[in-house]
N, CA, C and O atoms as CSV, one atom per row, in Angstrom:
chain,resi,resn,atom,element,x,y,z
A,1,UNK,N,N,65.931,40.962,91.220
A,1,UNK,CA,C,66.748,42.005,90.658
A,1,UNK,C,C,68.202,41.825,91.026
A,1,UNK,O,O,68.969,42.786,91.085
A,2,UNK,N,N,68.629,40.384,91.310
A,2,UNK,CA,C,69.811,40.386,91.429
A,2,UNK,C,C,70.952,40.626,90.224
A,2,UNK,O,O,72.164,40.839,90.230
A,3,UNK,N,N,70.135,40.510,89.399
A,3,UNK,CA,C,71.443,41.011,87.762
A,3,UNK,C,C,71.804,42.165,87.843
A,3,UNK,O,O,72.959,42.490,87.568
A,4,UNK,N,N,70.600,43.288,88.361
A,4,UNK,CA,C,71.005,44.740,88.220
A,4,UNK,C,C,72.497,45.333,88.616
A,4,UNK,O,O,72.875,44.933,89.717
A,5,UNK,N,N,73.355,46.151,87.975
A,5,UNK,CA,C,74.452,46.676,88.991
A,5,UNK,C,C,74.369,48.023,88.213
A,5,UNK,O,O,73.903,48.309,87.110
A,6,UNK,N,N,75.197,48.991,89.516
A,6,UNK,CA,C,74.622,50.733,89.583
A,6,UNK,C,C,74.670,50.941,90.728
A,6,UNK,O,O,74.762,49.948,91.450
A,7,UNK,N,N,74.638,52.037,91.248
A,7,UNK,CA,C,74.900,52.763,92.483
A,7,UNK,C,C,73.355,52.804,92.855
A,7,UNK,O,O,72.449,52.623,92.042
A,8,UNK,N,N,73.198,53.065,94.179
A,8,UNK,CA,C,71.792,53.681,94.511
A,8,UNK,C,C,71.822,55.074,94.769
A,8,UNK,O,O,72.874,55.633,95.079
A,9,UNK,N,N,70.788,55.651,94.669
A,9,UNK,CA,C,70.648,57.078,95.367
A,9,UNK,C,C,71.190,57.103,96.329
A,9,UNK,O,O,72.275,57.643,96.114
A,10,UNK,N,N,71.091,56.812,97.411
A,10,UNK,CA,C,71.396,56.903,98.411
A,10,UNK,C,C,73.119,57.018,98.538
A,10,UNK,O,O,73.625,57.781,99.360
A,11,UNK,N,N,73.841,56.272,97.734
A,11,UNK,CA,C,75.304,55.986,97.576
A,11,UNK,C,C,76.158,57.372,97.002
A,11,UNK,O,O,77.172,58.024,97.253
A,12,UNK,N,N,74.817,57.331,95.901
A,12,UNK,CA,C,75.151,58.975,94.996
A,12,UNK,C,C,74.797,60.172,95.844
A,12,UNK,O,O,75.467,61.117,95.429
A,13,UNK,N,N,74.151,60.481,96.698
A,13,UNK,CA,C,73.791,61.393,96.978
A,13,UNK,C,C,75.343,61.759,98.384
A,13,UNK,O,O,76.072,62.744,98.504
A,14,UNK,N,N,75.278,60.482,99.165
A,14,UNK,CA,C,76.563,60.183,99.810
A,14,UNK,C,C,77.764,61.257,98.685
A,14,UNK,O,O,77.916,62.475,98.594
A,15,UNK,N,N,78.291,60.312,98.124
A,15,UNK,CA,C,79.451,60.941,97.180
A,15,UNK,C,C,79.295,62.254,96.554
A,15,UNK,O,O,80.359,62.753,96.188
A,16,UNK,N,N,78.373,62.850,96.366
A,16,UNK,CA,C,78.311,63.767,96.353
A,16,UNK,C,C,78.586,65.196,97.185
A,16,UNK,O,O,79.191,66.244,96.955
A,17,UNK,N,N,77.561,64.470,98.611
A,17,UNK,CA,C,78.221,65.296,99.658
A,17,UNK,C,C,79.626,65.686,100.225
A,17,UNK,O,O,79.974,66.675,100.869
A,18,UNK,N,N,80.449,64.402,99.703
A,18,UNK,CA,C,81.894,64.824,100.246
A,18,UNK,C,C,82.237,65.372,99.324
A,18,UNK,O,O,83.216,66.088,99.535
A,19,UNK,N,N,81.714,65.378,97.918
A,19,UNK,CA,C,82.618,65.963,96.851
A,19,UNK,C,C,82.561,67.010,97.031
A,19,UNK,O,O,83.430,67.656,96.447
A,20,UNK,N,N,81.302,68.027,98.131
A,20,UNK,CA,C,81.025,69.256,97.823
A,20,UNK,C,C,81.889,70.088,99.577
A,20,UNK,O,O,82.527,71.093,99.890
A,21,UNK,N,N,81.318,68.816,100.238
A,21,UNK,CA,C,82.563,69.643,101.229
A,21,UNK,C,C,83.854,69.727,100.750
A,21,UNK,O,O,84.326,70.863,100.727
A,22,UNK,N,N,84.557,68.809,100.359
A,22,UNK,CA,C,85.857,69.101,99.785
A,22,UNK,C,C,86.149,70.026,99.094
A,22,UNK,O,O,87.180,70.695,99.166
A,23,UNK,N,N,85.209,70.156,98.315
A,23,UNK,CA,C,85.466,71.478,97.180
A,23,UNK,C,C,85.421,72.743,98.255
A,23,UNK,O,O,86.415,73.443,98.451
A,24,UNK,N,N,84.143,72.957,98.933
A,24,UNK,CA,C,84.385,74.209,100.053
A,24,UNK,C,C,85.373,74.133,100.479
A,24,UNK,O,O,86.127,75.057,100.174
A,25,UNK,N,N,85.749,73.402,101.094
A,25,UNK,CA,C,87.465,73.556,101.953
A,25,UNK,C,C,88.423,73.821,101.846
A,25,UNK,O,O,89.201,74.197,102.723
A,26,UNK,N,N,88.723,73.597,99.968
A,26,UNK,CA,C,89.693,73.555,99.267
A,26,UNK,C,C,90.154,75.649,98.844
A,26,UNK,O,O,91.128,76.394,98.733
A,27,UNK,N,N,88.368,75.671,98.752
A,27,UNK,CA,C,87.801,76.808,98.234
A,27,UNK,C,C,88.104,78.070,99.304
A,27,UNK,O,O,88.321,79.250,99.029
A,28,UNK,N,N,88.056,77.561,100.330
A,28,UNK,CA,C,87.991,78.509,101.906
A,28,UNK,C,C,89.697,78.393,102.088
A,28,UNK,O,O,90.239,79.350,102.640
A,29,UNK,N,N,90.454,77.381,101.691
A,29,UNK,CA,C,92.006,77.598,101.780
A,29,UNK,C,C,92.311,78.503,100.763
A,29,UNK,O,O,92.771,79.618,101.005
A,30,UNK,N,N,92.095,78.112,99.700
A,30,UNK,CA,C,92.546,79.340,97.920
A,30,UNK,C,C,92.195,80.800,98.703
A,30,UNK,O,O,92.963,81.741,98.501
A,31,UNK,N,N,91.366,80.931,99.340
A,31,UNK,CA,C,90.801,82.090,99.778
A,31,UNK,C,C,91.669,82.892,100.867
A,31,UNK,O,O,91.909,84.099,100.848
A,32,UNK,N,N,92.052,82.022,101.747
A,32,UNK,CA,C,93.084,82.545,102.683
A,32,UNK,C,C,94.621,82.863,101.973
A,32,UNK,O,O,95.452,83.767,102.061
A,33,UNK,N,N,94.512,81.774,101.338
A,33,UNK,CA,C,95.907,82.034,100.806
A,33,UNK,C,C,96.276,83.147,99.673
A,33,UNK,O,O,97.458,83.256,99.350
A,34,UNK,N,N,94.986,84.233,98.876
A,34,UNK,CA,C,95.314,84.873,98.036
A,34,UNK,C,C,96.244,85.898,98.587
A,34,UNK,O,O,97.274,86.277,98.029
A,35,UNK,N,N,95.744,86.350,99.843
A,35,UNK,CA,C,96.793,87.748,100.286
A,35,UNK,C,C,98.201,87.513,100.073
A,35,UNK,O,O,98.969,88.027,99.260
A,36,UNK,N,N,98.490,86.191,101.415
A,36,UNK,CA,C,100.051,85.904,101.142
A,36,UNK,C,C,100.277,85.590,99.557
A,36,UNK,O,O,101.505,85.668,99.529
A,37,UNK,N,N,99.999,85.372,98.599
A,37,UNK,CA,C,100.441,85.422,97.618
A,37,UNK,C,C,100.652,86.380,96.407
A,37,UNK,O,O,101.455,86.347,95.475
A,38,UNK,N,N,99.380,87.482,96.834
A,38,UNK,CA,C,99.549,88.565,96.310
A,38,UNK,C,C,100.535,89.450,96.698
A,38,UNK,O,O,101.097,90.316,96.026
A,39,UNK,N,N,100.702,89.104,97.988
A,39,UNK,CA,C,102.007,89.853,98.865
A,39,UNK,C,C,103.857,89.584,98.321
A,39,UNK,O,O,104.737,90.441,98.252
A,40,UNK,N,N,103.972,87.741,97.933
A,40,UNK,CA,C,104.953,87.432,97.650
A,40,UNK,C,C,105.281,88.018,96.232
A,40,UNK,O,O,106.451,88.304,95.977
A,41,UNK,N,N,104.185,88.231,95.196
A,41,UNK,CA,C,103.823,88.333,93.853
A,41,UNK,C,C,104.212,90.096,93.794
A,41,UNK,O,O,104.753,90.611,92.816
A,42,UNK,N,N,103.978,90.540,94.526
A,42,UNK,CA,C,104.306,92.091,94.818
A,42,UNK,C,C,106.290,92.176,95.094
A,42,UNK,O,O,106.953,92.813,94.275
A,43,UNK,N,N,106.798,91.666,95.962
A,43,UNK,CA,C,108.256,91.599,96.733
A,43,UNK,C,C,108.384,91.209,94.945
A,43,UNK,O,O,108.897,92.144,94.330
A,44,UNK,N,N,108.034,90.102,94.136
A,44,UNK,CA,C,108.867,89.543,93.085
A,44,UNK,C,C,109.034,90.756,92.128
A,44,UNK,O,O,110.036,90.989,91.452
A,45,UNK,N,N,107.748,91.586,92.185
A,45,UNK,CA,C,107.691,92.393,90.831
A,45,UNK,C,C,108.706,93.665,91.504
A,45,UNK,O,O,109.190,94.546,90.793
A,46,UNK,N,N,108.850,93.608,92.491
A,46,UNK,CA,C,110.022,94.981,92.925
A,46,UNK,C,C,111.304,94.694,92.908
A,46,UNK,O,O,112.237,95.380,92.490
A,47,UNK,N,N,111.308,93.545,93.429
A,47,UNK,CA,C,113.010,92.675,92.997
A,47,UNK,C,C,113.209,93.300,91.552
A,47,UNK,O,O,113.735,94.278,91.020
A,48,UNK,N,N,112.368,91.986,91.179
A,48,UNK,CA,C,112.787,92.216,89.787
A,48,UNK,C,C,112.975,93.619,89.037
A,48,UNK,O,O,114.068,93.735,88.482
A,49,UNK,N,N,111.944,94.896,88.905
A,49,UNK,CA,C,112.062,95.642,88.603
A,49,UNK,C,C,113.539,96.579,89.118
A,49,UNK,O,O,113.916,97.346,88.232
A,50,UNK,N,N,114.205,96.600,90.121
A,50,UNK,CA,C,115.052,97.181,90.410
A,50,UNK,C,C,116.180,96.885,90.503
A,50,UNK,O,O,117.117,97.640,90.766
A,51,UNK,N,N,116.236,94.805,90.123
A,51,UNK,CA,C,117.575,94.415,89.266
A,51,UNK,C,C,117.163,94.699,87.833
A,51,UNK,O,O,118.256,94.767,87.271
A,52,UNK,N,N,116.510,94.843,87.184
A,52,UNK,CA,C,116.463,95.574,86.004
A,52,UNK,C,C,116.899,96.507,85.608
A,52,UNK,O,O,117.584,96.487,84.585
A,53,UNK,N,N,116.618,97.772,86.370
A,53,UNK,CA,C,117.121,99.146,86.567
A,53,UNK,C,C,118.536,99.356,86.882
A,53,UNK,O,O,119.235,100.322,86.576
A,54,UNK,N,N,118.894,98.166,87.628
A,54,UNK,CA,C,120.192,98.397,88.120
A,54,UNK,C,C,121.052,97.705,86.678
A,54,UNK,O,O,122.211,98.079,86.500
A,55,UNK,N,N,120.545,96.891,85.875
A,55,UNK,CA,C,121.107,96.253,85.063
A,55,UNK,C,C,121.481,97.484,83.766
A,55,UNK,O,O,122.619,97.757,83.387
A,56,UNK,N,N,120.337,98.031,83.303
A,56,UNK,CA,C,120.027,98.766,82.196
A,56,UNK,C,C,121.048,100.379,82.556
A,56,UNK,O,O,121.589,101.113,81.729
A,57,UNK,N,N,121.019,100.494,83.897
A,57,UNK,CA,C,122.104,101.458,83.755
A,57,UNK,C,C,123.813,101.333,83.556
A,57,UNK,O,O,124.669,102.140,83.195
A,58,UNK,N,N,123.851,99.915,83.977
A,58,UNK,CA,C,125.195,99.394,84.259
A,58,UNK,C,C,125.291,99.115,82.441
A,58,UNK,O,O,126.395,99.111,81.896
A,59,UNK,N,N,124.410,98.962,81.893
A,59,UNK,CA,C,124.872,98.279,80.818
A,59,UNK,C,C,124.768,99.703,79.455
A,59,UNK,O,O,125.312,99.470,78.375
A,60,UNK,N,N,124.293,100.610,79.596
A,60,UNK,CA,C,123.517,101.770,79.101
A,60,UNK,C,C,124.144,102.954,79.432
A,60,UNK,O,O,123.887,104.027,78.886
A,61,UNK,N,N,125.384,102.715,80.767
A,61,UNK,CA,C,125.594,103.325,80.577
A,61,UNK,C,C,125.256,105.199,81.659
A,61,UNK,O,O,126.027,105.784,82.420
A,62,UNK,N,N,124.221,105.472,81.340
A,62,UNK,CA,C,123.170,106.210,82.461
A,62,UNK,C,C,122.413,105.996,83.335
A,62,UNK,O,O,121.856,104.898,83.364
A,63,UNK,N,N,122.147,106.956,84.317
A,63,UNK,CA,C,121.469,106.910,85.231
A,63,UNK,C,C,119.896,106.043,84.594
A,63,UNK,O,O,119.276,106.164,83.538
A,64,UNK,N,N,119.683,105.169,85.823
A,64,UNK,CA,C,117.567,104.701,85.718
A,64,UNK,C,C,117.282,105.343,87.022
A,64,UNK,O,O,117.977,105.776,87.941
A,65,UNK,N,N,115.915,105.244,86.760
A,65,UNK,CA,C,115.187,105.407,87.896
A,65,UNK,C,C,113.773,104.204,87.840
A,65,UNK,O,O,113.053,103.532,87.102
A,66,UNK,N,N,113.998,104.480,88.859
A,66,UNK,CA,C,112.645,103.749,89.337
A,66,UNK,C,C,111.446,104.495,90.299
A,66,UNK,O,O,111.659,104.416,91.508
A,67,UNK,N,N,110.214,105.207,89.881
A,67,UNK,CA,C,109.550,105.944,90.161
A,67,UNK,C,C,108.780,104.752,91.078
A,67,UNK,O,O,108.380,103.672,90.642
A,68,UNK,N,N,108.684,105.226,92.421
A,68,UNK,CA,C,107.616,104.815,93.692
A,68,UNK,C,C,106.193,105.372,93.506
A,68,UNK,O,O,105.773,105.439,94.661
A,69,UNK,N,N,105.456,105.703,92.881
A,69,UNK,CA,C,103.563,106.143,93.381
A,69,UNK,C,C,103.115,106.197,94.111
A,69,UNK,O,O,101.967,106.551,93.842
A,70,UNK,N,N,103.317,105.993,95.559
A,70,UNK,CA,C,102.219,105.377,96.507
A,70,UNK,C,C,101.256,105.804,96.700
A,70,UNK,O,O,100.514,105.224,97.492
A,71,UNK,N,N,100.811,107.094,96.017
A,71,UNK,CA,C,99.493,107.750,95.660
A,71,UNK,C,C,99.023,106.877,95.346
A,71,UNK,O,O,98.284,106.168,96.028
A,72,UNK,N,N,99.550,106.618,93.507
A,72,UNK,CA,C,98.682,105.484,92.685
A,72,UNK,C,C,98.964,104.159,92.816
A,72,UNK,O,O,98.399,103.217,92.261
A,73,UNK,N,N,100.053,104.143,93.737
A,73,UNK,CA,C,100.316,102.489,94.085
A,73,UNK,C,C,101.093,101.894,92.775
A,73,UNK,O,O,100.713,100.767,92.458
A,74,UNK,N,N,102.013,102.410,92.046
A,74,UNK,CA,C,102.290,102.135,91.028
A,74,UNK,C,C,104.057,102.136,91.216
A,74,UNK,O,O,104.541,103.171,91.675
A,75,UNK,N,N,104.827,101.197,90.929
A,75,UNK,CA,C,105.989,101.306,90.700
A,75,UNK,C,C,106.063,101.226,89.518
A,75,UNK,O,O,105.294,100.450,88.951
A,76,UNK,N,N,107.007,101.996,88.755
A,76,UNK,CA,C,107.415,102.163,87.319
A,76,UNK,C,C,108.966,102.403,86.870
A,76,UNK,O,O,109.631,103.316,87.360
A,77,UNK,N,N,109.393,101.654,86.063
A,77,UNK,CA,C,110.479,101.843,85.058
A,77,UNK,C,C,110.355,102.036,83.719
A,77,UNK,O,O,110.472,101.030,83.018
A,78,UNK,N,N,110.142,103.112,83.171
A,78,UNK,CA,C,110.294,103.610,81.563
A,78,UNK,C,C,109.304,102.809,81.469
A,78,UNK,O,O,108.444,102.958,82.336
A,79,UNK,N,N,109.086,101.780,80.491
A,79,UNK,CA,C,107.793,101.018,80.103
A,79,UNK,C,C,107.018,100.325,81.046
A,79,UNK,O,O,105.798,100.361,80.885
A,80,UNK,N,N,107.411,99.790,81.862
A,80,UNK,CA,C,107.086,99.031,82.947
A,80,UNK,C,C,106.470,99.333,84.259
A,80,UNK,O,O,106.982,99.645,85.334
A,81,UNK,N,N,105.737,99.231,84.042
A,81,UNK,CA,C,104.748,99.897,85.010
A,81,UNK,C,C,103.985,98.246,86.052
A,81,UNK,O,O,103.695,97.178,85.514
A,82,UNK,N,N,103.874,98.496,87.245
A,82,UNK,CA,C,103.554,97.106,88.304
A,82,UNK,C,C,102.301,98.097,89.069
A,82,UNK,O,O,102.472,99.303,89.252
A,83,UNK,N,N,100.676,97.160,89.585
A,83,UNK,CA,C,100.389,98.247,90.016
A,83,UNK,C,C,99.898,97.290,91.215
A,83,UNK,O,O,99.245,96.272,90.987
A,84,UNK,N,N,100.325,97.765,92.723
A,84,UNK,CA,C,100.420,96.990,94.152
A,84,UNK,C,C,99.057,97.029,94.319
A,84,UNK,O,O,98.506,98.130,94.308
A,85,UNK,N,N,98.170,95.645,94.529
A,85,UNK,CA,C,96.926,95.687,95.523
A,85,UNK,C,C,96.949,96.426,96.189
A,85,UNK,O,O,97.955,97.076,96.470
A,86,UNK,N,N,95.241,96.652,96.921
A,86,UNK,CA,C,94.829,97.775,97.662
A,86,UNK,C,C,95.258,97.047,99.187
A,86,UNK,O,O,95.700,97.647,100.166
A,87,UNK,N,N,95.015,95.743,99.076
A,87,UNK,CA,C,95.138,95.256,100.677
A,87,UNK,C,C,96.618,94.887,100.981
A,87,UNK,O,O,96.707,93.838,101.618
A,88,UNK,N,N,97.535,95.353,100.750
A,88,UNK,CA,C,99.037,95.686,100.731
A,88,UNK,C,C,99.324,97.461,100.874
A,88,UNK,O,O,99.305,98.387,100.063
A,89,UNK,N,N,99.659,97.322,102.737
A,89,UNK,CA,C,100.191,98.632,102.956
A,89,UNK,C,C,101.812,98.611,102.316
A,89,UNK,O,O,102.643,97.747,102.594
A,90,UNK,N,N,102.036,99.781,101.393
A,90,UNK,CA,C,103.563,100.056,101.069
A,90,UNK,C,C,103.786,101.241,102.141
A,90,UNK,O,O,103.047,101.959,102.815
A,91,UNK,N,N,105.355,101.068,101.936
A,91,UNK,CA,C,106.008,102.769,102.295
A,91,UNK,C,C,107.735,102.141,102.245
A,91,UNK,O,O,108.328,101.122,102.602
A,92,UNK,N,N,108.022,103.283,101.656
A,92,UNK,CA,C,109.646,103.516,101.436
A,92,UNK,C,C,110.488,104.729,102.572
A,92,UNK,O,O,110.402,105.944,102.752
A,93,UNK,N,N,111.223,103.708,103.105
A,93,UNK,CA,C,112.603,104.071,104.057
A,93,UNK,C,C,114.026,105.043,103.337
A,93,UNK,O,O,114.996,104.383,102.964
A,94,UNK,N,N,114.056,106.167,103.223
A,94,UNK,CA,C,115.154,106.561,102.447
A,94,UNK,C,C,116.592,106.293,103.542
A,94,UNK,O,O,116.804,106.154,104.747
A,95,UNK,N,N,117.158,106.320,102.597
A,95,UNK,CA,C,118.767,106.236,103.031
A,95,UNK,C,C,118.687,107.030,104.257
A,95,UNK,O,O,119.141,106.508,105.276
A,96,UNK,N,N,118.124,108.347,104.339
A,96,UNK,CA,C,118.743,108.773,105.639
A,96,UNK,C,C,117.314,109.417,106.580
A,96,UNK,O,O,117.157,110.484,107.173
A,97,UNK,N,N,116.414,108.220,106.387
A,97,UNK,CA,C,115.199,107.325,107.436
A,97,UNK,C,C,113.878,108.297,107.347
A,97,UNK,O,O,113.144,108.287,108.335
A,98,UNK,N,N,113.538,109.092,106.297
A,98,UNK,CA,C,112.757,109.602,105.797
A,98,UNK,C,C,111.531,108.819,105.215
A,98,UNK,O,O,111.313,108.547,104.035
A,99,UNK,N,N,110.836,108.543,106.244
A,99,UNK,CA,C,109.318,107.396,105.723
A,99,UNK,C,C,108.622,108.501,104.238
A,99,UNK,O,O,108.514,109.712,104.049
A,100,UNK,N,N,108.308,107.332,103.504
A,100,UNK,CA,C,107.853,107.973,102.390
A,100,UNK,C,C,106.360,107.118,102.313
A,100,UNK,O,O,106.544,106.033,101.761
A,101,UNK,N,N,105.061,107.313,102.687
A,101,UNK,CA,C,103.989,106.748,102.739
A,101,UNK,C,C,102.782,107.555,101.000
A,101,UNK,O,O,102.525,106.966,99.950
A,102,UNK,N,N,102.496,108.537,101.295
A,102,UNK,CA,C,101.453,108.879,100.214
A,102,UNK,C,C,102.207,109.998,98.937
A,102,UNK,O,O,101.530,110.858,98.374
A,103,UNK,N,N,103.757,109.768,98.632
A,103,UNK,CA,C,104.272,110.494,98.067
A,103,UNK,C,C,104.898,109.739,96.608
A,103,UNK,O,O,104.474,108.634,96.268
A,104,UNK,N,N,105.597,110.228,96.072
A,104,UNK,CA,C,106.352,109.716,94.630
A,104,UNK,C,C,107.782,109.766,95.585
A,104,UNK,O,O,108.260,110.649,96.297
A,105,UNK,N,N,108.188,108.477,95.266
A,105,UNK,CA,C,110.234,108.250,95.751
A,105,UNK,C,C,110.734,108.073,93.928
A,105,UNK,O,O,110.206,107.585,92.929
A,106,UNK,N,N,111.638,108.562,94.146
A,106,UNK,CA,C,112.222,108.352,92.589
A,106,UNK,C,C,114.154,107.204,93.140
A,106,UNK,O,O,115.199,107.714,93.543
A,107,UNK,N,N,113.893,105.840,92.925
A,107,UNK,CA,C,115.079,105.120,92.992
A,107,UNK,C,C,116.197,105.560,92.190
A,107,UNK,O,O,116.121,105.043,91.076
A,108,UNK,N,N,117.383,106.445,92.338
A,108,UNK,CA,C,117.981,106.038,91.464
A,108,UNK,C,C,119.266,105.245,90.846
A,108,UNK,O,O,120.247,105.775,91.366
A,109,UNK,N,N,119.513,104.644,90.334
A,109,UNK,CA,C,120.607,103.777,89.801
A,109,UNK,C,C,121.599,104.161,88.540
A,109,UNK,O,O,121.204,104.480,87.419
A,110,UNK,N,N,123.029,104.057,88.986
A,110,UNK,CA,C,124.147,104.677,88.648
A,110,UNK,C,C,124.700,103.647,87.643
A,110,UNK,O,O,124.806,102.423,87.724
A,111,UNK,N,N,125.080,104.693,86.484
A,111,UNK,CA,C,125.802,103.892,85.797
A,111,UNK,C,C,127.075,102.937,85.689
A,111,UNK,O,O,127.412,102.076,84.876
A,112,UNK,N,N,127.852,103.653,87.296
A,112,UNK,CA,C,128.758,102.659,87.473
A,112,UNK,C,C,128.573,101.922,88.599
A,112,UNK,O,O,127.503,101.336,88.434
A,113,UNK,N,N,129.056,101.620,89.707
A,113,UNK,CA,C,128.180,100.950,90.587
A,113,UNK,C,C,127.421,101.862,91.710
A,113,UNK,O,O,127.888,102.959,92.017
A,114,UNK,N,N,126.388,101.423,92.228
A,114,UNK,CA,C,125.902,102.645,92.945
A,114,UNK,C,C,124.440,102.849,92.899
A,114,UNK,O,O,123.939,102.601,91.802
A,115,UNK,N,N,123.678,103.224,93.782
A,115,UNK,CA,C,122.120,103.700,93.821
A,115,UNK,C,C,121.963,104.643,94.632
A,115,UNK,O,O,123.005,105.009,95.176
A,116,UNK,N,N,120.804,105.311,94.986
A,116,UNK,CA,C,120.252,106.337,96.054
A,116,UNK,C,C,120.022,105.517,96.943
A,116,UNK,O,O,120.097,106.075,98.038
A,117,UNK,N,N,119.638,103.867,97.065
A,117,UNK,CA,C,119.337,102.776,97.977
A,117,UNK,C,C,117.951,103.250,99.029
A,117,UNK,O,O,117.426,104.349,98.845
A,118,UNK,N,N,117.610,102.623,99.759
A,118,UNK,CA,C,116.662,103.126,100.671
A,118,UNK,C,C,116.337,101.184,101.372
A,118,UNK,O,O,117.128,100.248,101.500
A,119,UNK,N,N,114.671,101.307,101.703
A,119,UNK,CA,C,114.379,100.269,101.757
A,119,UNK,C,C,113.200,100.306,101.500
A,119,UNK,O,O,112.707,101.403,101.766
A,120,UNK,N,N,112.125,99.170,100.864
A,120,UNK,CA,C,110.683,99.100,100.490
A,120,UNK,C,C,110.061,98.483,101.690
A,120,UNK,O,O,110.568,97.398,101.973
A,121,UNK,N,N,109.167,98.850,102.420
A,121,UNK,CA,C,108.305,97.924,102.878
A,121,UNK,C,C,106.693,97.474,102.233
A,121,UNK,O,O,105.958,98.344,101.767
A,122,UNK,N,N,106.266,95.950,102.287
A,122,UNK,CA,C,105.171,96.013,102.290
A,122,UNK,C,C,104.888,95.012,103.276
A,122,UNK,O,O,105.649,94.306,103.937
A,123,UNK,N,N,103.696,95.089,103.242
A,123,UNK,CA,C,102.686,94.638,104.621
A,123,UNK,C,C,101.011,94.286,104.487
A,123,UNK,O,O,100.222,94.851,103.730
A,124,UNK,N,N,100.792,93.482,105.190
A,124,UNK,CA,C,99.225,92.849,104.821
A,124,UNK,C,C,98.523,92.711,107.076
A,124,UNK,O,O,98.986,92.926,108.196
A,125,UNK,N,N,97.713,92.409,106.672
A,125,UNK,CA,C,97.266,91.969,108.098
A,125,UNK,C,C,98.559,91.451,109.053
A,125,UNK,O,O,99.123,91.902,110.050
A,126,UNK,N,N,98.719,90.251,108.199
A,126,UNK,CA,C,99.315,88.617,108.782
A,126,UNK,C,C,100.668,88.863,108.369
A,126,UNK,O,O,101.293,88.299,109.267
A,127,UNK,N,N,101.568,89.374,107.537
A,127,UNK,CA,C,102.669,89.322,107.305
A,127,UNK,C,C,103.290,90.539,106.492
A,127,UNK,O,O,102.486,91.342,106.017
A,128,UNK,N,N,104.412,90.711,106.324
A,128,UNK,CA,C,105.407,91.534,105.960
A,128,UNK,C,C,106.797,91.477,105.272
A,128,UNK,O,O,107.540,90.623,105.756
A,129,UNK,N,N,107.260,92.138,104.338
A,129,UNK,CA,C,108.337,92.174,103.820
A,129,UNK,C,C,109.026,93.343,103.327
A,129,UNK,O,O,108.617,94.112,102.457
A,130,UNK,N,N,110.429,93.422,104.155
A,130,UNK,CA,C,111.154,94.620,103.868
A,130,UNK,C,C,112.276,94.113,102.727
A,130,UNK,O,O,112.969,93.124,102.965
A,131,UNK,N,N,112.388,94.757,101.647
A,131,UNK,CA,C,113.465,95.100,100.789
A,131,UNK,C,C,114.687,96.472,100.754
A,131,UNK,O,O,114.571,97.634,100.365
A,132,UNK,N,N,115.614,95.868,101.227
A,132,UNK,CA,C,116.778,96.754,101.120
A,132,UNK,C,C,117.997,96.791,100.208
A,132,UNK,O,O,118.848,95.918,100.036
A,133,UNK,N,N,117.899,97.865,99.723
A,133,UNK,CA,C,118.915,98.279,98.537
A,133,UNK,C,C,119.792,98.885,99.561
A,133,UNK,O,O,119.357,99.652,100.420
A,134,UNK,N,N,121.452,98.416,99.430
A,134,UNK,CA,C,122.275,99.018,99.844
A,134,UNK,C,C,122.536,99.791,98.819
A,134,UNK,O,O,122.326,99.577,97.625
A,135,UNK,N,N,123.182,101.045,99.535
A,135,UNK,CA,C,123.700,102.080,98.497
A,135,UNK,C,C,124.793,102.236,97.093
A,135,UNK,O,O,124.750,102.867,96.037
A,136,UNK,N,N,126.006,101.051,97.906
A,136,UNK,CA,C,126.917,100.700,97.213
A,136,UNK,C,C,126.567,99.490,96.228
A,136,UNK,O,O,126.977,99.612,95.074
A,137,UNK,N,N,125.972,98.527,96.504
A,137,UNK,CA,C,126.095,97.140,95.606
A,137,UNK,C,C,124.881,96.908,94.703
A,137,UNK,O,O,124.813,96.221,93.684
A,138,UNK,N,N,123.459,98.007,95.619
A,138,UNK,CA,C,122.174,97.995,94.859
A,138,UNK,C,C,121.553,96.738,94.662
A,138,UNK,O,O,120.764,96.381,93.786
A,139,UNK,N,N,122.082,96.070,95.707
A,139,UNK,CA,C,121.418,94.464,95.346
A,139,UNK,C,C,120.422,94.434,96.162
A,139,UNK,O,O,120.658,94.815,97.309
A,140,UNK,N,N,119.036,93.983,95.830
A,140,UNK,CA,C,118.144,93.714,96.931
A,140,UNK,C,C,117.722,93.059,97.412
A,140,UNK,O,O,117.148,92.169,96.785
A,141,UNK,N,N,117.718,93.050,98.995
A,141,UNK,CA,C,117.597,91.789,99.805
A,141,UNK,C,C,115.711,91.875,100.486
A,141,UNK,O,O,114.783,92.663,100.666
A,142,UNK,N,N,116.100,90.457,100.636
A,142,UNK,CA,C,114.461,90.454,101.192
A,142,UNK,C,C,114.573,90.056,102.412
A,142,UNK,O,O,115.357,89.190,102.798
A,143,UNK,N,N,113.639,90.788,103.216
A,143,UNK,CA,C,113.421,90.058,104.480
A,143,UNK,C,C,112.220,89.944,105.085
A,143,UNK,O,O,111.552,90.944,105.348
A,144,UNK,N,N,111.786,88.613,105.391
A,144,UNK,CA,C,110.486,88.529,106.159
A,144,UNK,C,C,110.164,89.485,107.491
A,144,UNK,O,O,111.030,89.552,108.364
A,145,UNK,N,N,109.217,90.044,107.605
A,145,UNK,CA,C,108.770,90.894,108.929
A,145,UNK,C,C,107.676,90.464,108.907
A,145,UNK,O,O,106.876,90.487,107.971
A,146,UNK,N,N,107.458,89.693,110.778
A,146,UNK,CA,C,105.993,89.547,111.266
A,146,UNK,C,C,105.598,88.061,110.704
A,146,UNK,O,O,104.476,87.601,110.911
C-alpha cells in the first residue's frame, strides 16, 4: 500500500483536537471581552449623543435636552433613544455634586454657547468611565476610572 496517500485517523483526529481547543479559547476570550466592550460602546453612544445635542442647538438655534432614565436605563434625544446594558452601573454628577442614581437628569444645551454640564459615570466590575461636560464649552471629555 505504498501508492496510497491521505491522512490517517489518527492524524485527523489529532487536528481536530487543536482545532477545537483553539476555538474554546478564542471563545472564552470573545467572552471576557464583551463587557469591556459593551462598556466602551456605551461612553461612544453618550459622546456622541450629547455632541449632537450640543450641535442641533447651536445650529437651531434653541435649547436640546438630553433626557438621562436611569430607571429605564435609557438616554434620549428627540428621536434617539440608546438603551445602557444591565451589567453597566450608570449615575450622573450634577454641576453642583448632586448624585443622580434611579432618577430622570434632563441635560440641557444652549443655543449659544453653554449647557447645565454635570458628569456621566459608568462602571462594570473591572473598569470605569467618567464623562464630563463642562458648563461653558459642553465638550465631553472622557476619562478612564479603575
Amino acid at each position: 500500500m505504498s501508492g496510497q496517500k491521505g491522512f490517517t485517523l489518527l492524524e485527523l483526529l489529532v487536528v481536530l483536537t487543536l482545532v477545537v481547543v483553539i476555538v474554546g479559547m478564542v471563545a472564552v476570550n470573545m467572552g471576557l471581552m464583551l463587557p469591556k466592550e459593551r462598556l466602551k460602546a456605551s461612553v461612544r453612544d453618550i459622546v456622541s449623543l450629547t455632541r449632537y445635542a450640543k450641535n442641533r442647538a447651536q445650529i437651531e438655534g434653541r435649547k436640546a435636552e438630553v433626557v438621562f432614565d436611569l430607571t429605564e436605563r435609557t438616554i434620549s434625544f428627540r428621536n434617539r433613544r440608546k438603551t445602557l446594558p444591565e451589567d453597566i452601573e450608570v449615575y450622573l454628577i450634577t454641576p453642583d455634586g448632586y448624585e443622580v442614581r434611579d432618577d430622570s437628569y434632563r441635560m440641557v444645551f444652549y443655543p449659544g454657547y453653554g449647557c447645565s454640564g454635570g458628569r456621566i459615570v459608568l462602571r462594570t466590575d473591572e473598569r470605569g468611565y467618567s464623562i464630563s461636560l463642562d458648563p461653558i464649552t459642553c465638550t465631553p471629555e472622557v476619562e478612564r476610572a479603575g
